[in-house]
N, C-alpha and C positions, 0 to 999 in steps of 0.2 A: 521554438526552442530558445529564444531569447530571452525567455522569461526564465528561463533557468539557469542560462551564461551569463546572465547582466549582474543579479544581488549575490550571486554567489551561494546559494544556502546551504545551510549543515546540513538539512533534512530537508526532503523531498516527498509530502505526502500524496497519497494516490489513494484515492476515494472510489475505487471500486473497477470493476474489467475497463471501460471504457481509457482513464486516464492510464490504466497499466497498458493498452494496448497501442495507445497514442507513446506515451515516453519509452516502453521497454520495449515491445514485440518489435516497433518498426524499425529499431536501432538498435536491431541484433541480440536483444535481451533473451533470455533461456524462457520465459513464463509467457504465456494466453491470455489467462488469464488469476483472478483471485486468487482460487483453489490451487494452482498449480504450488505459488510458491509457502502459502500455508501448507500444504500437506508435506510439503518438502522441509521448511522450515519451521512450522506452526505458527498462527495468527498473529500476525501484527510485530514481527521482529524486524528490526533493523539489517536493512542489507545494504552492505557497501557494493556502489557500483560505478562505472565512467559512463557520463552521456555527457555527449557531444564534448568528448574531451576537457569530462569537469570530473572529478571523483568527487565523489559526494554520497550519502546515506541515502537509500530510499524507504522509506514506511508505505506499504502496500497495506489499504484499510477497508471494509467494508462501507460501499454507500449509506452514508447517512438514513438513506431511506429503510435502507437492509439495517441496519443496527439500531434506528429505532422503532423498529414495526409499523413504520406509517404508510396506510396502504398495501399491496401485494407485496409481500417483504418471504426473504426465507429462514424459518426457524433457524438453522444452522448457523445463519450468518449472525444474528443476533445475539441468538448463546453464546457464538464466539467471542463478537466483542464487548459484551458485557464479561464473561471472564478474561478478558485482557484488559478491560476498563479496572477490573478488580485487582487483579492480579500483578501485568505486567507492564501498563501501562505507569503508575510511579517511580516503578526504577528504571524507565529509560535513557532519561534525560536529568 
């Protein structure tokens, strides 16, 4: 968690269930994983949240591996973020 209270960051990216389940499930966050807060929110939006008493944005994003089909990857996740690459990804920041 230190890496996240030391620089202070605007944004907080999360490359797939693993890093969601490490920053948000074990510290009381609402989501599992991916899917939970894309379907709730859709793909790749900014969600303001507090860990370990820092508020800060988090970006919940599909693994690199999942977005660019390398190896066992899932269609779903792909599409996704290629239209958030197109799409929503320019005006976020």
């Amino acid at each position: 968690m230190q890496l996240v209270v030391k620089p202070r960051p605007e944004i907080l990216v999360l490359l797939g269930d693993q890093p969601i389940v490490h920053y948000l499930t074990k510290r009381g966050g609402p989501w599992r994983s991916l899917a939970q807060p894309s379907t709730e929110r859709g793909y790749g939006r900014l969600l303001e949240m507090t860990i370990a008493g820092v508020k800060l944005q988090v970006l919940p994003l599909a693994h690199p591996r999942q977005a660019s089909a390398l190896g066992s990857h899932s269609e779903r996740w792909r599409d996704a973020h290629a239209q958030w690459k197109a799409q929503t990804a320019p005006t976020l920041v």
